[in-house]
C-alpha positions in Angstrom: 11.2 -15.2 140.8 9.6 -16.1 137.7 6.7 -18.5 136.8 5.8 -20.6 133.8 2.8 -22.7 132.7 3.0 -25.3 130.3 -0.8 -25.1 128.6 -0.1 -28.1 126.6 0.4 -30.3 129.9 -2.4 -28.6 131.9 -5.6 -30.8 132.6 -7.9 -27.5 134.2 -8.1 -29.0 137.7 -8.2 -25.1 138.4 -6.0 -25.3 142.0 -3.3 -22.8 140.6 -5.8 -20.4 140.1 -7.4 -21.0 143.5 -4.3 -21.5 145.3 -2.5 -18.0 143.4 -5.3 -15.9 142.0 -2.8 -13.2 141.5 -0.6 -15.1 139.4 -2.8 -17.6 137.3 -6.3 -17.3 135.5 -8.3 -19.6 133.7 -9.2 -19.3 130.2 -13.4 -20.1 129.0 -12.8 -23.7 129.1 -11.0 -23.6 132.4 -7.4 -24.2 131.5 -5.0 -22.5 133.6 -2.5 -19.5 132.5 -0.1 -17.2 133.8 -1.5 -13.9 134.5 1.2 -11.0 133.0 4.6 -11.6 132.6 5.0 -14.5 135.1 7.2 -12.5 137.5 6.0 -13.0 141.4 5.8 -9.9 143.4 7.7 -11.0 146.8 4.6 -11.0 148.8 2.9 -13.7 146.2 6.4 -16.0 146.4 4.6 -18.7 149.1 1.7 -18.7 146.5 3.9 -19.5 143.7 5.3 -22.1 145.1 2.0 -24.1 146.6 1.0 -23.6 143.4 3.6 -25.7 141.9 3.6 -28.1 144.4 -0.1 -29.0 144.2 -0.4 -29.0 140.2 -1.0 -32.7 139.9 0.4 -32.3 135.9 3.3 -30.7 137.3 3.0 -27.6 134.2 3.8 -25.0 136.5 7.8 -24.6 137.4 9.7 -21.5 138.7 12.2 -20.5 135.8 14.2 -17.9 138.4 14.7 -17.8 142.0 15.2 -14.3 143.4 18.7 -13.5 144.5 19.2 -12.3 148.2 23.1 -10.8 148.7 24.2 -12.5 152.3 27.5 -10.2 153.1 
């Protein structure tokens, strides 16, 4: 899983950083940003995604879902 920011959209109501200090930051004026690469460790995946759910901009989306092989 992958996340992206859009930092032209964001507004800095901060809760992506709150909700997923992990995998955002906030810059000096308190604009959100990815932190690294944008790839979500497994045990941050929940994070990601409350993250995205409760940007009220909606800049945050998941560009890949992990794969799980089901045989």
């Amino acid at each position: 899983m992958r996340v992206k920011l859009d930092s032209d959209r964001c507004q800095g109501h901060g809760r992506c950083y709150d909700l997923a200090p992990g995998l955002f930051g906030e810059d000096d004026e308190g604009y959100g940003h990815v932190v690294g690469d944008g790839v979500v460790p497994p045990d941050e995946e929940q994070a990601a995604r409350l993250a995205v759910a409760n940007c009220p901009e909606r800049t945050i989306e998941i560009l890949q879902e992990a794969r799980h092989d089901r045989r």
